[in-house]
VEXKOL-108949 format. One record per residue (C-alpha): residue in three letters; x, y, z. Coordinates in steps of 0.001 Angstrom, whole numbers, plus 500000, padded with zeros to 6 digits. Example, Ala and Ser with C-alpha at 12.3 -4.5 7.8 and 13.67 -1.06 7.14 Angstrom:
% VEXKOL-108949
["ALA", [512300, 495500, 507800]]
["SER", [513670, 498940, 507140]]
//
This chain:
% VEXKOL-108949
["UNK", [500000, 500000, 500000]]
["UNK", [501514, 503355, 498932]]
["UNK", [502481, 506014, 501374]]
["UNK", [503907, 509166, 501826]]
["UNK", [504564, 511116, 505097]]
["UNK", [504907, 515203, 505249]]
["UNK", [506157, 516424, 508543]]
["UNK", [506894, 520412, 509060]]
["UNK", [506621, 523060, 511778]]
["UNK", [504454, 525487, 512518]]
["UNK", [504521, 528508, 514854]]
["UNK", [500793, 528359, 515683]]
["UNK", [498854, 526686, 518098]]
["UNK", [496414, 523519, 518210]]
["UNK", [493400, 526051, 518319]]
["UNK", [494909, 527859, 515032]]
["UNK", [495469, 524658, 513381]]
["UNK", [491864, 523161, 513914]]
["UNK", [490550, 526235, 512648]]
["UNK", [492829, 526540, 509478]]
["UNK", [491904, 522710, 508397]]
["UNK", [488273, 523329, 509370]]
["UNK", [488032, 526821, 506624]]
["UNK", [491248, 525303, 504189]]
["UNK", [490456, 522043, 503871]]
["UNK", [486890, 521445, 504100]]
["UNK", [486273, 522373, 500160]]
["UNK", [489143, 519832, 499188]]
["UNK", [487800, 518262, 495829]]
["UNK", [486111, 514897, 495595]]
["UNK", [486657, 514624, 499541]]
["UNK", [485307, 514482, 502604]]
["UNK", [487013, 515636, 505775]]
["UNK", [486398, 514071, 509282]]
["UNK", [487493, 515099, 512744]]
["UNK", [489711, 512722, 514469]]
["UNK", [491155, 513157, 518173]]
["UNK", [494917, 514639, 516872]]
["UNK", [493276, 516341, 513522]]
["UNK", [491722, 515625, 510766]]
["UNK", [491398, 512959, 508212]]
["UNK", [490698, 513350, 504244]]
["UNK", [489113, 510679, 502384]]
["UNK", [489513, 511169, 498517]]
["UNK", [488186, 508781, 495822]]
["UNK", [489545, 509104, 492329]]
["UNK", [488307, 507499, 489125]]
["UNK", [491096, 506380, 486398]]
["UNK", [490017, 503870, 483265]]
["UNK", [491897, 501285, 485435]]
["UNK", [488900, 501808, 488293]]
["UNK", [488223, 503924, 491482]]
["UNK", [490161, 503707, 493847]]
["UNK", [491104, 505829, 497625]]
["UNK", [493266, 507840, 499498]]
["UNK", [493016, 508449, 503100]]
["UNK", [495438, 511535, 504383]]
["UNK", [495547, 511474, 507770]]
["UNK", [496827, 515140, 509312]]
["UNK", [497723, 515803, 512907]]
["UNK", [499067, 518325, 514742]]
["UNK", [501843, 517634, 517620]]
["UNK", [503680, 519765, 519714]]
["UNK", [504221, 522824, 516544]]
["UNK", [504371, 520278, 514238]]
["UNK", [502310, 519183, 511315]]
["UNK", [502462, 515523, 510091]]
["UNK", [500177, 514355, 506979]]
["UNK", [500147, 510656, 506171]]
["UNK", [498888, 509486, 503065]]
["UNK", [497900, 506031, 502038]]
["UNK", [496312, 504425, 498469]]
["UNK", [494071, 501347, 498026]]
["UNK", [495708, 501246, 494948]]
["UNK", [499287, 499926, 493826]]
["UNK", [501685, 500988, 491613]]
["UNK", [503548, 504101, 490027]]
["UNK", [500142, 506181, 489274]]
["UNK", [498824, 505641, 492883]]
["UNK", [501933, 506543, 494195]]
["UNK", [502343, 509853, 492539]]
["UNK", [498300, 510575, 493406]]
["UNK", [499418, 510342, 497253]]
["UNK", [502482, 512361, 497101]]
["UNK", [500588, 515154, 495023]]
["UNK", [497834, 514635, 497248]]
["UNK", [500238, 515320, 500513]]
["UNK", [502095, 518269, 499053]]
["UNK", [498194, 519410, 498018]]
["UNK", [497488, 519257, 501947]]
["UNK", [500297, 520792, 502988]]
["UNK", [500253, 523763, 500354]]
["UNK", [496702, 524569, 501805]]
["UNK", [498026, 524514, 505226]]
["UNK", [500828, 526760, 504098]]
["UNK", [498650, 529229, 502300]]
["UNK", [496141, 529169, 505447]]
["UNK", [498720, 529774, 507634]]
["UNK", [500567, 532874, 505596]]
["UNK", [496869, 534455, 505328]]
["UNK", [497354, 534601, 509513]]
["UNK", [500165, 536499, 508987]]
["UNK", [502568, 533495, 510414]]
["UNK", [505472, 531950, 509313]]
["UNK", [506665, 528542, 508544]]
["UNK", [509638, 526154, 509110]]
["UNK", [509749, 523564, 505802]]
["UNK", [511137, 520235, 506131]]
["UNK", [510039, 519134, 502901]]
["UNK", [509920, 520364, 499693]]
["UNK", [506343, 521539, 497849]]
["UNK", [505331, 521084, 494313]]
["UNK", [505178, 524838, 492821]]
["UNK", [504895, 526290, 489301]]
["UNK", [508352, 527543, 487504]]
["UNK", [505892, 530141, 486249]]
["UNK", [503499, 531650, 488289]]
["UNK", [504518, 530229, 492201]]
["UNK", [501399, 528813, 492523]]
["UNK", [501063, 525026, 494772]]
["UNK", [497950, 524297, 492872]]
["UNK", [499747, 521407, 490564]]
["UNK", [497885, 518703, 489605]]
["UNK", [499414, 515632, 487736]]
["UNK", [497696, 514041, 484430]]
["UNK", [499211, 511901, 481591]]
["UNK", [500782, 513731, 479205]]
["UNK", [498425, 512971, 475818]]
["UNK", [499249, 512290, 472567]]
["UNK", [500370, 515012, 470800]]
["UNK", [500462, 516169, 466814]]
["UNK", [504258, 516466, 467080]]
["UNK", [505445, 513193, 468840]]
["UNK", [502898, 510986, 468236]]
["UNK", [502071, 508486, 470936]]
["UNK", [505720, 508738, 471810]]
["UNK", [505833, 509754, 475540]]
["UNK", [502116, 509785, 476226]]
["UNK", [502295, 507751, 478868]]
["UNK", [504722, 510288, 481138]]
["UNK", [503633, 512331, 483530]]
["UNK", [503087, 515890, 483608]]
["UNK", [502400, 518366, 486402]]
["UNK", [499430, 520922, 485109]]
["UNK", [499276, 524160, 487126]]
["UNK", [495460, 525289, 488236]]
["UNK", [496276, 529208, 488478]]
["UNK", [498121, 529688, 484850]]
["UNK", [497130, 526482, 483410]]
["UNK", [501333, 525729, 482837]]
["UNK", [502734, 522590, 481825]]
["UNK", [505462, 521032, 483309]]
//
């Protein structure tokens, strides 16, 4: 079962944090967040042409620090990049919540942003055919940003 694990500080309190994930978080697409007794916990479903399948991201908050922990039902390479992109997702939200208090934060892990525009909203797709190439490489990756619609 995939994972991924995001942990980085934060100078604000518990109270701060509840309330950040509660107006952040609770309009995270195809999800549906749920308290828990450390935080909160998002359960995503996404459809591919392979099936639906979940991902759980669990997100507490610890002594100034912030730890999300995502899991898949699914396996392999596609899954795995879902939860990762779903985790930096989390934490971009977090990040963005927490700058519009006016705080700052300690990183201790890197977050997906656009060369162009700065923006975390990244989303991964496949890659397409293409007039120019073919089929050649349509199975790849790409990151798509939301804000300037960038490829990358």
């Amino acid at each position: 079962m995939p994972k991924n694990f995001i942990t980085f500080k934060v100078p604000i309190s518990e109270e701060e944090f509840t309330k950040i994930c509660v107006r952040e978080l609770s309009n995270f697409p195809n999800s549906q967040l749920s308290r828990t007794e450390n935080g909160f916990v998002i359960n995503e479903k996404t459809n591919l042409l392979s099936g639906t399948y979940g991902v759980n991201a669990n997100i507490e908050y610890l002594n100034g620090e912030i730890r999300i922990d995502a899991k898949c039902g699914g396996i392999g390479p596609v899954q795995q990049k879902h939860v990762n992109e779903i985790s930096q997702m989390i934490q971009g939200i977090i990040l963005r919540g927490i700058a519009s208090s006016g705080d700052s934060v300690e990183e201790n892990s890197n977050v997906v942003k656009c060369p162009k525009c700065g923006s975390t909203q990244v989303q991964l797709s496949k890659r397409g055919w293409t007039l120019a190439t073919g089929f050649i490489g349509s199975g790849k990756q790409q990151r798509v940003c939301m804000n300037c619609m960038y490829k990358f």
